[in-house]
C-alpha angles and dihedrals in degrees: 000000000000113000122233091241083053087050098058106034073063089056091047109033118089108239110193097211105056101021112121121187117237107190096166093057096039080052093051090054093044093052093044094058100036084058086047091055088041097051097039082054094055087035099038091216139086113271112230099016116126108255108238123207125059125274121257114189129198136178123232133183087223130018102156095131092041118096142135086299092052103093135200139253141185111181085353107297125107114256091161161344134252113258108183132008100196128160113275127215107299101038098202096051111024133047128210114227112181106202127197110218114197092173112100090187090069118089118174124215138205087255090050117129136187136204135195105234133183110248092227135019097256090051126249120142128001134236124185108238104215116207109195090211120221127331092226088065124085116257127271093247102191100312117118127250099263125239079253097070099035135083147187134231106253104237128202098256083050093055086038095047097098084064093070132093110020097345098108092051093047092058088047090059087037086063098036088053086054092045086058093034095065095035083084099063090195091048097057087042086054089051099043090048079051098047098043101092088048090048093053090060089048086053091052088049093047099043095081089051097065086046156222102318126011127272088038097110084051097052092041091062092039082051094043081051093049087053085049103050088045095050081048087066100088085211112048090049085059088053089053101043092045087051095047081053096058089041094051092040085063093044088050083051097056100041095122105052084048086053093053082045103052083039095054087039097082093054079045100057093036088059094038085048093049091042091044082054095054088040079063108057092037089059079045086059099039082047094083093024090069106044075057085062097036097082089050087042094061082039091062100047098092100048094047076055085050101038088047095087099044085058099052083048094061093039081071094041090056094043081058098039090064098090098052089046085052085048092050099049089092087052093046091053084040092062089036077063101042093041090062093049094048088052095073094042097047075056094052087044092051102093094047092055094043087050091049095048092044093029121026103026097052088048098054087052087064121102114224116231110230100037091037084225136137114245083240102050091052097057098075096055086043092062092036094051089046088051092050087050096046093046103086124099137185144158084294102053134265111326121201101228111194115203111236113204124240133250155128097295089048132104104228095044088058115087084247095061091036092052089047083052106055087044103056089048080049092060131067087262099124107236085255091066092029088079091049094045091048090044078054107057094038086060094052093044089055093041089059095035083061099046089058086057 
């Protein structure tokens, strides 16, 4: 069984023997694909090749220098070409441009607009700057931009158009009526006094366009003649124009978050106007408030001059005083600590100094009845006189002694206790022992005085 490569080396190889020549149809092939190279090189795409991208149509009052070679552009780089250039819907007034776009990126919406432009600033060929629209908006759908949102590039024979027809001759007779007009000297000083009050109101009109200073008209040409000259240099026009590319490409590439911007822009400027308006009547407010100030301000201008080098004094001070403030950070956190340790104790200590400042104080203010004296006057002679009485000391040990007051019931105060007194301070008994010699005695007179009763 023969083999499919065999097959086919039998379709391709030359066999003498049964190879015919076949010129007509070798021609024909040769034609065919030298059209097809012809036509992809006018057309600069592949014939017979499926387009790929989706159409965009839009409607223009004028497309006469758009056609398949014209491309398309959204934030000046190309997203497309134009497909089709076919008569709208009023023939005589509107033009039909189908447009393939092969940019994704790009979504048309119901306020999307489109303009003929010239490629370059000298002319040349033209290229439809496309402009999505905002993303806010619907989408387009399949409806076409309408003539009221397009536009087309204003050529020289447009802007010389007035000029056709009897325009030339009607300047002619324009100049030749003047010619006539100021031949009569009175006549023209007749039509400047009439015109004078008319001429005063173009002075005032033209006055703003020389300027605000003078000598402005005059820099503004020299300027508009430096532009010129520049825009003359071949190069440095390609430097500009490939500079305003690059500008516009990262615009373009940007476009959405511009869009989100200029959308958000309205709210924006609504909430800055109504707090500018409140600013308003708050600085009509401080107005008055501050003519108010004004006389203490200047007031105060001498002691702010006098208090300006103290300042810068303790400027110094403070610069000087960092590290012992750095020094004194662990005593600082010490007293944080024990801060937190003395605040439960000043509460526990809370009810005795309430008590002393309610209680005691106001009882040591009090004077006592029978000495006349304050409490707190008779504190001191109270410890001293206990201290008197505990500060004897003998073989036995210390002995509180109390003094016991004389009078006329007391012992010591009779003959008989005076006499024992003067004669144990007679004898060789030390004082110290005088007082327990004479106690003594006096215990042993009154015993015996009791036990006669």
């Amino acid at each position: 069984m023969t083999s499919p490569l065999q097959l086919l080396r039998d379709r391709i190889d030359i066999v003498p023997s049964r190879h015919r020549t076949r010129p007509v149809l070798t021609g024909t092939v040769v034609i065919v694909v030298l059209l097809l190279a012809v036509v992809g090189a006018a057309t600069r795409k592949v014939p017979l090749l499926p387009k790929g991208g989706r159409t965009v149509q839009a409607q223009f009052a004028s497309a006469n220098q758009v056609s398949n070679r014209t491309v398309v552009r959204a934030g000046g780089i190309d997203v497309g070409r134009v497909d089709k250039v076919t008569a709208g819907s009023d023939p005589r007034r509107a033009s039909l441009v189908t447009m393939r776009i092969t940019d994704d990126a790009i979504k048309l919406h119901s306020d999307a607009s489109a303009q003929i432009r010239w490629r370059t600033l000298f002319g040349g060929l033209m290229y439809i700057d496309l402009h999505p629209g905002s993303p806010s908006a619907p989408p387009l759908g399949d409806r076409p931009i309408p003539v009221r949102r397009t536009s087309n590039q204003v050529e020289l024979d447009q802007l010389l158009q007035p000029y056709d027809g009897g325009t030339a001759q009607a300047q002619r007779n324009l100049l030749q009526g003047l010619r006539d007009g100021l031949a009569d000297p009175q006549g023209t000083i007749r039509t400047i006094h009439a015109l004078a009050p008319t001429l005063r109101t173009v002075d005032r009109g033209l006055t703003p366009l020389r300027g605000r200073d003078a000598g402005d008209l005059r820099a503004l040409v020299a300027a508009t003649s430096r532009t010129v000259r520049g825009l003359d240099d071949a190069q440095a026009l390609q430097v500009l124009v490939d500079g305003l590319d690059g500008s516009l490409g990262v615009t373009a590439a940007r476009r959405r978050q511009l869009g989100q911007f200029l959308e958000l822009s309205p709210a924006s400027l609504k909430s800055t106007f109504t707090t500018m308006r409140r600013l308003r009547t708050t600085l009509g407010h401080l107005d008055p408030l501050a003519a108010q100030l004004r006389p203490g301000a200047r007031a105060l201008a001498p002691a702010a001059r006098t208090t300006t080098p103290a300042v810068l004094q303790l400027r110094g001070a403070l610069r000087e005083s960092r590290p012992l403030l750095r020094s004194a950070r662990p005593a600082f956190a010490a007293l944080g600590r024990a801060s937190a340790n003395g605040v439960p104790l000043m509460q526990d200590l809370q009810p005795a100094l309430e008590r002393l400042d309610a209680e005691l104080l106001p009882w040591l203010r009090k004077r006592d009845d029978g000495t006349r004296l304050r409490n707190y006057e008779s504190i001191g002679p109270f410890w001293s006189t206990l201290a008197m009485a505990a500060g004897e000391y003998d073989s036995e040990g210390y002995r509180i002694r109390f003094t016991v007051p004389t009078g006329r019931n007391s012992f010591l105060s009779s003959p008989i206790g005076e006499g024992m007194t003067r004669s144990c301070r007679a004898s060789a008994v030390p004082d110290s022992r005088c007082g327990k010699v004479v106690a003594a005695l006096a215990r042993s007179w009154f015993d015996a005085k009791a036990g006669k009763r």
